[in-house]
N, C-alpha and C positions, 0 to 999 in steps of 0.2 A: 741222397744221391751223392756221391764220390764224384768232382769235376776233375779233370787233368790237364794240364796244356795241353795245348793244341786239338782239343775236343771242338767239335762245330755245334752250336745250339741258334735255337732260333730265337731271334732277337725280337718282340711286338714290341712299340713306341706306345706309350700314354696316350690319348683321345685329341691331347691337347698339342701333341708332337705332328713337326710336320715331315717326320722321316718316311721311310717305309718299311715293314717286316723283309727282316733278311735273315740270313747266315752270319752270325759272327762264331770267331774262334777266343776259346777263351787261352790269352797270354802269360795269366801269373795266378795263381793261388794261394791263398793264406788260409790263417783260420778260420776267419770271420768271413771274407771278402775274395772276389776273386774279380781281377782283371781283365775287361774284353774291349776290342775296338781299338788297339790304340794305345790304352789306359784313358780313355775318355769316359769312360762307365765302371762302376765298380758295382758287382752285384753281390747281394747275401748269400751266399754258398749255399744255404738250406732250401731258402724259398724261392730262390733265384731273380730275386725285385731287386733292380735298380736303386741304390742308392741316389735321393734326392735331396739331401742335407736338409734344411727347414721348409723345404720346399716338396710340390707334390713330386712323384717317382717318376722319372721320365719314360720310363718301360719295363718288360720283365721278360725275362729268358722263360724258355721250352726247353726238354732236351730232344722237341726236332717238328718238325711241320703239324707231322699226325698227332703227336700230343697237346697243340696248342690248338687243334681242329677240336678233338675229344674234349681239352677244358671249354670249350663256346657251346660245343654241344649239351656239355650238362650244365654249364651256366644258361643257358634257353629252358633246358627240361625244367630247371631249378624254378625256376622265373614263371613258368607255366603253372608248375604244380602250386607253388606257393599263393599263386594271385587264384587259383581253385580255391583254395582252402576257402571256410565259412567260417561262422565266430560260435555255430553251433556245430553239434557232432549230426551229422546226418544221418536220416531215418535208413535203416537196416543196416549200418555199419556196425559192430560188436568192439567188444573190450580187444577181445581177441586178434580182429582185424587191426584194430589202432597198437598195438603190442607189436605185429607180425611189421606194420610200415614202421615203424620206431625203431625195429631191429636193424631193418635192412637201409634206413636210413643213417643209421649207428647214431641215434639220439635217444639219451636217456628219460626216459618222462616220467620218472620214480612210481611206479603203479605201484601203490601198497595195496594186499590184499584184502577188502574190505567188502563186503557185501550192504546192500541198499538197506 
C-alpha cells in the first residue's frame, strides 16, 4: 500500500490502550515510517503497526473501517477453524482434499508424491 499525506486511515489502539478507534490522517511519510496523529505515532509504512520502540505496539492502522471489520472477521474464522483441527487426519478426508485446503489457504505442506 502506497500512504500519502493527508490520507485518513483507521487508527485500533493495542488491548492494553485506553484510547478508542478513530480516523487519523497520516502527516509525513518516509521510507520506512510514516507520521500520524500529531507525530505522536509513527507507523511501518508496509504493515502499518505502530511503532513501540522496546516496548509492546500501541496500535496498528487499517486503510479504513471495513478493512479492520474484514481483518476480525478472518482473525475469528482463523481462530475457529484452527481450534477444529485434530492431531489426526479425519476419517473420509483424501489427500486430495487436504492439497485443495492447503491451496486456498496459500500454505505449502510439501506433499511429495509417494504412494503407501
Amino acid at each position: 500500500m502506497k500512504l500519502t499525506v493527508g490520507q485518513t486511515l483507521y487508527w485500533v489502539p493495542s488491548k492494553s490502550s485506553s484510547m478508542s478507534a478513530r480516523d487519523v490522517v497520516v502527516e509525513k511519510v518516509g521510507r520506512v515510517w510514516s507520521t500520524i496523529c500529531g507525530g505522536s505515532y509513527r507507523i511501518d509504512i508496509n504493515t502499518l503497526q505502530a511503532d513501540g520502540g522496546s516496548y509492546m505496539s500501541p496500535g496498528r492502522c487499517h486503510t479504513d473501517k471495513e478493512a479492520y471489520l474484514a481483518y476480525v472477521s478472518a482473525q475469528v474464522a482463523w481462530s475457529n477453524l484452527s481450534s477444529g483441527m485434530v492431531y489426526r487426519c479425519p476419517v473420509g478426508v483424501s489427500r486430495g482434499d487436504i492439497e485443495e485446503a492447503a491451496k486456498l489457504l496459500k500454505i505449502d505442506i510439501g506433499v511429495a508424491a509417494t504412494q503407501p
